[in-house]
Every structure is written in C-alpha cells, then in structure tokens.
C-alpha positions in Angstrom: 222.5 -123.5 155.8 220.9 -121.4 159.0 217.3 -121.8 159.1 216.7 -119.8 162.4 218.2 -116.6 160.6 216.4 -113.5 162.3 215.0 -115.2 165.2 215.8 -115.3 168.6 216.1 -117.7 171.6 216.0 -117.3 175.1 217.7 -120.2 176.8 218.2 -120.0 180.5 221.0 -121.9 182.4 223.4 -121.3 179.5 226.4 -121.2 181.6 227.1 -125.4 181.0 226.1 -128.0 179.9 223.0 -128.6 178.1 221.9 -125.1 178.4 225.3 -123.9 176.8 224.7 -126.5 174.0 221.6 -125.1 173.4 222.7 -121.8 173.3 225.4 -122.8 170.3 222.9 -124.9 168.3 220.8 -122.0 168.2 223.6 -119.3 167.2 224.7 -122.3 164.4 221.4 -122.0 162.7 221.6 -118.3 162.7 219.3 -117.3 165.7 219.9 -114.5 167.8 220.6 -115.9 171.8 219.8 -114.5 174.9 222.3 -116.7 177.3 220.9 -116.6 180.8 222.4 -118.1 183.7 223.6 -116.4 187.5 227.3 -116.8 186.8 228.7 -114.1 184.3 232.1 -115.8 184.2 230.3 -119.1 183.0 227.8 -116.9 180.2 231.1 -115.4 179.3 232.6 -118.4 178.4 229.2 -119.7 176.3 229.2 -116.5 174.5 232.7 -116.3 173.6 233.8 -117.0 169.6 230.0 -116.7 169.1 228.8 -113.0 168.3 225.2 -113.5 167.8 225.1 -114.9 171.7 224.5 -112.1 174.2 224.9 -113.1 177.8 222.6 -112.1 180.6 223.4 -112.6 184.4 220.5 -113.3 186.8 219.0 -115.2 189.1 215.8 -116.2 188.0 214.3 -117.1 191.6 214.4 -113.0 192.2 211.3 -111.3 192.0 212.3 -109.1 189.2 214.2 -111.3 187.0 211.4 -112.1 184.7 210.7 -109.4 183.5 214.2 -108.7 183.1 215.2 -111.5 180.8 212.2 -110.5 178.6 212.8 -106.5 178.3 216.7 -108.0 177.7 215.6 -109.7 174.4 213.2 -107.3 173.5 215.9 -104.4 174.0 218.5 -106.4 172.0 216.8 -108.2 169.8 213.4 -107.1 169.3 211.8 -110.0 170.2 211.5 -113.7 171.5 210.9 -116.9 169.2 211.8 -120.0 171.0 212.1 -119.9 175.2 213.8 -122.8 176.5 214.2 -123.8 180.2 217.4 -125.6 181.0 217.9 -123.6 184.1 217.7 -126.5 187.4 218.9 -128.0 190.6 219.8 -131.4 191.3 220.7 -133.2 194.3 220.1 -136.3 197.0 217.1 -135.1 198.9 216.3 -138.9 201.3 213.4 -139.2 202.8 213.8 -138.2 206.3 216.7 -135.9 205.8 214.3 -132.5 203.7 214.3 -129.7 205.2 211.2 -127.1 204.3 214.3 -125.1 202.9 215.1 -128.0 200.4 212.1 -128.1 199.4 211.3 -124.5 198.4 214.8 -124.2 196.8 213.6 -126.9 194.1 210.4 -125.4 193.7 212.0 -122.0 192.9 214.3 -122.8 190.4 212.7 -126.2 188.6 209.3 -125.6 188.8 208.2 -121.5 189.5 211.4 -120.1 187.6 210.0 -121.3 184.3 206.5 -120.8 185.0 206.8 -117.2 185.6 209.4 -116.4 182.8 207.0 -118.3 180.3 204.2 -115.6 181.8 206.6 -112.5 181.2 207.3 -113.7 177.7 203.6 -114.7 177.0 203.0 -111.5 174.9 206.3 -111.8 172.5 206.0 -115.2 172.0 202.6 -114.9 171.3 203.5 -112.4 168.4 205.7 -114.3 167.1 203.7 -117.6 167.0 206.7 -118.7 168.6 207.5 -122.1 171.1 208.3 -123.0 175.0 210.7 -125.4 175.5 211.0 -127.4 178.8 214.2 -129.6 179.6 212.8 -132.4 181.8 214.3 -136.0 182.4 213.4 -138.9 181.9 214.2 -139.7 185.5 211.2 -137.7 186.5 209.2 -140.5 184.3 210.4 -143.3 186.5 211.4 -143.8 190.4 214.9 -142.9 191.4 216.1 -143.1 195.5 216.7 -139.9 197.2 216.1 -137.9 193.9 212.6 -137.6 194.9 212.3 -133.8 194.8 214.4 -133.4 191.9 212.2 -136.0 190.0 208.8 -134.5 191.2 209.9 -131.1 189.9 210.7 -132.7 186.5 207.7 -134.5 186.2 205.7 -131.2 187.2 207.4 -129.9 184.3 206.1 -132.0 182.0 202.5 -131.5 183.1 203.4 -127.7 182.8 204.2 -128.7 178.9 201.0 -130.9 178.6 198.4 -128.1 180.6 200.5 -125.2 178.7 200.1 -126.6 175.5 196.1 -126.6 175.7 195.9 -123.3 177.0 198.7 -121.1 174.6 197.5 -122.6 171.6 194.9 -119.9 170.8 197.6 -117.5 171.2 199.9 -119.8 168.4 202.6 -120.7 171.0 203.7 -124.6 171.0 204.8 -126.3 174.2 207.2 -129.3 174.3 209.6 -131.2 176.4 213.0 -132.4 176.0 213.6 -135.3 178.6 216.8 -135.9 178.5 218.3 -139.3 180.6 222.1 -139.9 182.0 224.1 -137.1 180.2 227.8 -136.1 180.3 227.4 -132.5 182.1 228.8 -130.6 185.0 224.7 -130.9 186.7 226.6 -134.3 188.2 229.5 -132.9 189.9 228.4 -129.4 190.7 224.6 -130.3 192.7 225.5 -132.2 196.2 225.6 -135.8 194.1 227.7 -138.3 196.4 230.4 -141.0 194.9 227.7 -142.9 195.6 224.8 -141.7 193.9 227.0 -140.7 190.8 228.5 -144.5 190.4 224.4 -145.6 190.2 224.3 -143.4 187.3 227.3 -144.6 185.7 225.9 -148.3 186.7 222.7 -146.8 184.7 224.3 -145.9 181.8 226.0 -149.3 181.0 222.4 -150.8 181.4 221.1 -148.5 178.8 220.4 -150.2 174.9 222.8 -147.6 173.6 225.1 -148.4 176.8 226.3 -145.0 177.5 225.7 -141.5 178.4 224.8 -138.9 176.1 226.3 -135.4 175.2 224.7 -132.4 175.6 225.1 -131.9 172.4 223.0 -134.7 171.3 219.9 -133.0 173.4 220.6 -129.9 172.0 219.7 -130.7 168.0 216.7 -132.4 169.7 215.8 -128.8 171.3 216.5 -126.6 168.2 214.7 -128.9 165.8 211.7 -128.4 168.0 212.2 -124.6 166.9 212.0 -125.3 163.5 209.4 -124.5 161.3 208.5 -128.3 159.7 208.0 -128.8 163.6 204.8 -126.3 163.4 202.3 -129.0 164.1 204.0 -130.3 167.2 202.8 -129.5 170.8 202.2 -130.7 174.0 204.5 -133.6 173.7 207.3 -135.1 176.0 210.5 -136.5 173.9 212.8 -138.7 175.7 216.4 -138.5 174.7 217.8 -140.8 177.3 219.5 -143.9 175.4 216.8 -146.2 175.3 215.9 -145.2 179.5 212.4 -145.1 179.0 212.8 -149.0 177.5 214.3 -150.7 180.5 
C-alpha cells in the first residue's frame, strides 16, 4: 500500500544512482518527486515510466538554484515534505597534489549546496512538520588515503545533521543521515577514481561481514522509511548502511 500518498520529496542528484533510487522509492509509496540533478538527459531517464516524478535541471552550486528547486515544488506540487541530499562529488584528492580549486569545488556541492537548499526550503518544510535527509558515508566516519576532502565533506555533513537537528526542532523539522558504505553506483566510475583506488574498494567490499557491496536500492528503503510517519520521533541521528563497515 503507498503510505507517502499526497506528499512530496525533493531529492537532489536524481540523475543515478542512489539519488535515482530514492527518487523511485518515494514515487512507489505514492509521494510526489521533485527529481533534481544538472543533466536533463539523466532526470529524464529517472522520471521516465514514473508520472508522479517531475524532473528539474540545475546546478545547485549557482547562486540562484535554491530558490529555484523550492518555488519548483511549491509551483508543482504545493509543497515540500521530505528533502533529501544525494547530490556529491567524489574523487582522489593526495595530499600534496589540492589545488584551492579542488577544494572549493567539494565545498560547493557536498557541503554549501545542501546547506543553502535546506535554508530555502526552511519555511515549507517547516509547515509541513516535514524531514531533511543527508546522504553521508560511512567513509567520512573512518580514514581513507587520498579521499580526504571527499571524506571531510561527508563528515561535515553529519555534523550539519546533528547541529540541524537541535536547531529545526522547534520548527517540527527532523534531521537524519543515511551513511551509506561501498555501493554499486556510477559515483565510482564517473568522479576521477583510478583502477587503483577503485580495486581498494572492491578489496573493501570482500572484507566487509556481509562481503559485498550494496545497491542503491538497499539505501534507498533506508531513506524513505526515514520519511515515514512511525519514524516521527527520530532526529539527529547518523545510520550506517555500509555492510557491516563501521564493524571492521
């Protein structure tokens, strides 16, 4: 049965992987979707065979896009429930080899994109008593070589959900994190990753108690549970969905 009938999700970085996931778990349970991501083609390809998923193309590191995903939603749907952030970068960032330009880029779409979306949606989440989803990583939990800006930008995330959390409560907005660990998504071909730094994390996943990577489905039934009512009285938390990572 859908149980997110009549509400709506904004999930950013819905053009693959998790992000796309997310976008379908939400239209399965009956939500309403704002798709968001900077390639139309991509958004196209989430949206298609699912009506209730209406793609927007942006890049969320412009000055105006914020405000643009929200009046979006509002426009088409009338409101936002549930905002979740899958939008990131990944790539090898050694010590020795950033550049000021690295650095800023990671910034701009890990950390700052979500910050100032979640301030343009503060006032229709906050009437609908809705939640803020972040999509960390485990990774940004632990050390990893030459992730280092990639994993700082994670971790900030997760202080965003625990300082965020605190602070929106009064206005009856909940703030989680997914933290996902080695997944099965394009994020591993498509962001700079050497053979490599790609066979470590295939050398990861057979360490792993579950000894493999996960889908992006799996993380995505973690992120739209989070959206569910009998989730009301959870905030501020980080959930690992990593295989047993965190254990290791």
């Amino acid at each position: 049965m859908p149980t997110l009938t009549g509400k709506t999700a904004v999930v950013t970085g819905a053009g693959s992987g998790i992000g796309r996931a997310t976008a379908h778990a939400f239209a399965a349970r009956g939500a309403n979707v704002l798709a968001v991501g900077r390639s139309g083609e991509k958004l196209a390809a989430t949206a298609a065979g699912h009506p209730a998923i209406a793609p927007l193309a942006t890049d969320l590191t412009d000055h105006g896009s914020p405000a643009a995903v929200v009046d979006a939603a509002l426009e088409s749907f009338g409101g936002i429930d549930t905002l979740v952030h899958c939008a990131g970068v990944l790539g090898r960032t050694p010590l020795g080899t950033v550049t000021a330009e690295d650095f800023d880029r990671f910034m701009a779409v890990n950390l700052r994109a979500p910050l100032l979306l979640t301030q343009a949606a503060l006032l229709p989440l906050a009437r609908a008593g809705g939640t803020v989803i972040n999509i960390s990583a485990s990774l940004g939990r632990r050390g990893w070589p030459e992730l280092s800006l990639y994993g700082a930008t994670k971790a900030g995330l997760d202080f965003f959900t625990r300082a965020w959390a605190g602070e929106l409560a009064g206005l009856g907005i909940r703030v989680v994190s997914v933290a996902p660990g080695p997944i099965e998504t394009p994020i591993l071909d498509n962001n700079g990753l050497d053979d490599h730094a790609v066979s470590a994390i295939h050398r990861l996943q057979e360490l792993l108690p579950l000894s493999r990577a996960g889908t992006a489905q799996e993380v995505a039934w973690w992120v739209a549970n989070f959206a569910e009512s009998p989730a009301s009285y959870t905030t501020g938390v980080i959930l690992p969905v990593d295989g047993g990572y965190g254990a290791v």
